[in-house]
Every structure is written in structure tokens, then in C-alpha cells.
Wavefront OBJ file of the C-alpha trace (Angstrom):
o trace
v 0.000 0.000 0.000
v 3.117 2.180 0.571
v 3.431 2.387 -3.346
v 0.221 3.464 -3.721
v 0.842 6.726 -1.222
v -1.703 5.068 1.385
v -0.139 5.921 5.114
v -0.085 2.849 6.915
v -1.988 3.612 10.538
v -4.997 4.714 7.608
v -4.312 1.079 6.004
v -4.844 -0.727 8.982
v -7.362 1.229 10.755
v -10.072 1.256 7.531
v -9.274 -2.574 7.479
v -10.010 -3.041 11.280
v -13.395 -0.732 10.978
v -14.220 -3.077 7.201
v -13.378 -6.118 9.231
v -15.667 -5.128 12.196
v -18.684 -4.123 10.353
v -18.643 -7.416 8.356
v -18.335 -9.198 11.743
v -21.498 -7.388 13.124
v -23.747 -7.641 10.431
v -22.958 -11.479 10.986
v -23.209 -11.631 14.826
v -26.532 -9.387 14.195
v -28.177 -11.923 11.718
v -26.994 -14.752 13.995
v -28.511 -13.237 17.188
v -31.692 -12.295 15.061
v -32.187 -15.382 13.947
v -31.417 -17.260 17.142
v -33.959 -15.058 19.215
v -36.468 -14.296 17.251
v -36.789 -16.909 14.357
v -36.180 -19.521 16.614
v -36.931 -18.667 19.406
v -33.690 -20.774 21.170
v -33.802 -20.670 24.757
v -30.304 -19.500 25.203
v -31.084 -16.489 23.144
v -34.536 -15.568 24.883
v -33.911 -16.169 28.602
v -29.988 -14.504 28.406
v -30.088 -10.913 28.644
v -29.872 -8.781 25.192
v -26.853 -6.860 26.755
v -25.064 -9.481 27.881
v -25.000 -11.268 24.229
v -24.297 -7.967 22.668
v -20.615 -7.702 24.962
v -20.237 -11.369 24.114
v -20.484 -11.328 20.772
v -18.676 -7.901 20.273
v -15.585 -9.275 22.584
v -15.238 -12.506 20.709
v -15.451 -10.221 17.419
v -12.562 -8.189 18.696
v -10.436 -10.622 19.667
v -11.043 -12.915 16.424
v -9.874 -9.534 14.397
v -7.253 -8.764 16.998
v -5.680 -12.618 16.096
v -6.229 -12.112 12.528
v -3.747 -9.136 12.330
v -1.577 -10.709 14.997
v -1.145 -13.900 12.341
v -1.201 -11.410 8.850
v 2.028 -10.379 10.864
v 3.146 -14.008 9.966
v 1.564 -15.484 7.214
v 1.842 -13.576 3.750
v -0.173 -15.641 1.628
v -3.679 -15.327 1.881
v -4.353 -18.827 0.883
v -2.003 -20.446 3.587
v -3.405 -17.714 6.160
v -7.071 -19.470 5.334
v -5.794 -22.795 6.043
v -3.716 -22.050 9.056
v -6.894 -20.035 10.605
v -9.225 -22.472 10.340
v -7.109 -25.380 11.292
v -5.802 -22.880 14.828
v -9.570 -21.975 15.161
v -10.865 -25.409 15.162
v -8.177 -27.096 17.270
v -7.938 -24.208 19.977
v -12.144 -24.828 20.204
v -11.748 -28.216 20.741
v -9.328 -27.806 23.376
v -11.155 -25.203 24.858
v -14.012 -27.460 25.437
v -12.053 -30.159 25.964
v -10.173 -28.264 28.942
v -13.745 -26.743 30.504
v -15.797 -29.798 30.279
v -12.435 -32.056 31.696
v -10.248 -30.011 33.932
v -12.042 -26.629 34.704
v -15.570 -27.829 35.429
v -15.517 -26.842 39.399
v -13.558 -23.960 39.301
v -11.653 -21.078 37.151
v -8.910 -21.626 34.489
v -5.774 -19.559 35.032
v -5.561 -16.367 34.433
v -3.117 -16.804 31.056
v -5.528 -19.113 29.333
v -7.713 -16.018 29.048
v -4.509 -14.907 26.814
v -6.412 -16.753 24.039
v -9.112 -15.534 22.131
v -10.790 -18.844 22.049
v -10.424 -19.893 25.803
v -12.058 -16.542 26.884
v -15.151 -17.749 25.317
l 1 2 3 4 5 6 7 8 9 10 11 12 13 14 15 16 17 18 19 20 21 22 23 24 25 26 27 28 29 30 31 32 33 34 35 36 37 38 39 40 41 42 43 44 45 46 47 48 49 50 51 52 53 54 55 56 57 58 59 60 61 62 63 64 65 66 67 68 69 70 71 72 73 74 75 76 77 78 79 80 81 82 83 84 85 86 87 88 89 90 91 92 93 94 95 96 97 98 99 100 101 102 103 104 105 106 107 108 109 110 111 112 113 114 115 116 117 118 119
């Protein structure tokens, strides 16, 4: 983008605002559809607030992990393999770890580190 004359900081922050939008227009159809169409249990008795912080926190950190890895990965075709295949394994782990090891009490504090464990 630096041949182009595009400053950098504008690069990145028009990318995190593009990135964000497209990520709430999908958590909004997903919540929409859970509560309303429906009518999913978890969705109707769970506060609205308290799924609009959830979803927006696992939104930021999913975009916060994707330009921690573009620091990485140049290819965009490797970058869609390697995301999907750390997404999927750190979720199974995740519930691996809550349903095995953390079901009575809190995981430490540097699992939270992780986008995935924190949700």
C-alpha cells in the first residue's frame, strides 16, 4: 500500500473498521435469527446486553488474532488454512479443557490470553 501513497496507521485502521462491520452484520443476523426466528432458549432467557458484549468481545479478539497472524503469514491462501485449522483445534481444546479439567472452578488467568479460551 506504501506504493500506492496510502499511510499505513490509515491502512490498517479502515481494514479493522471493514473487518468489524462485516463481523457485526454477521453476529446481528446470527442473534436475530437465534432469538427471534427460533426462538432458542439460550437467546430468549440470556439478557440482550449481555449477548451484545459477548459477541462484540469474541469479534474483537477474532480480528485482533487475525492481524496478529497477517504479521506471519503472507499468503492469503495459507493464512485461510492455518486459521481455520488454529480456530478449530484451539475450540476443541477449549471445550475439551472446561468440560475435563475446569468444570468446578476457574482456568488460570493466562488461558484467558487466548481468544478462544475466553469464550
Amino acid at each position: 500500500m506504501k506504493i500506492n501513497g496510502l499511510n499505513l496507521a490509515n491502512y490498517w485502521i479502515v481494514n479493522f473498521w471493514f473487518n468489524y462491520l462485516y463481523y457485526s452484520i454477521t453476529a446481528f443476523i446470527f442473534f436475530v435469527v437465534g432469538k427471534y426466528i427460533f426462538e432458542m432458549i439460550v437467546f430468549v432467557k440470556t439478557s440482550t446486553m449481555i449477548w451484545f458484549f459477548v459477541l462484540n468481545g469474541w469479534g474483537l479478539s477474532q480480528i485482533s488474532l487475525a492481524f496478529f497472524m497477517s504479521v506471519f503469514i503472507r499468503k492469503s491462501a495459507m493464512a485461510s488454512i492455518v486459521g481455520y485449522a488454529l480456530s478449530i483445534t484451539l475450540m476443541f481444546l477449549a471445550a475439551m479443557l472446561s468440560d475435563f479439567v475446569y468444570r468446578d472452578y476457574t482456568a488460570s488467568w493466562y488461558f484467558f490470553l487466548i481468544p478462544t479460551f475466553t469464550f
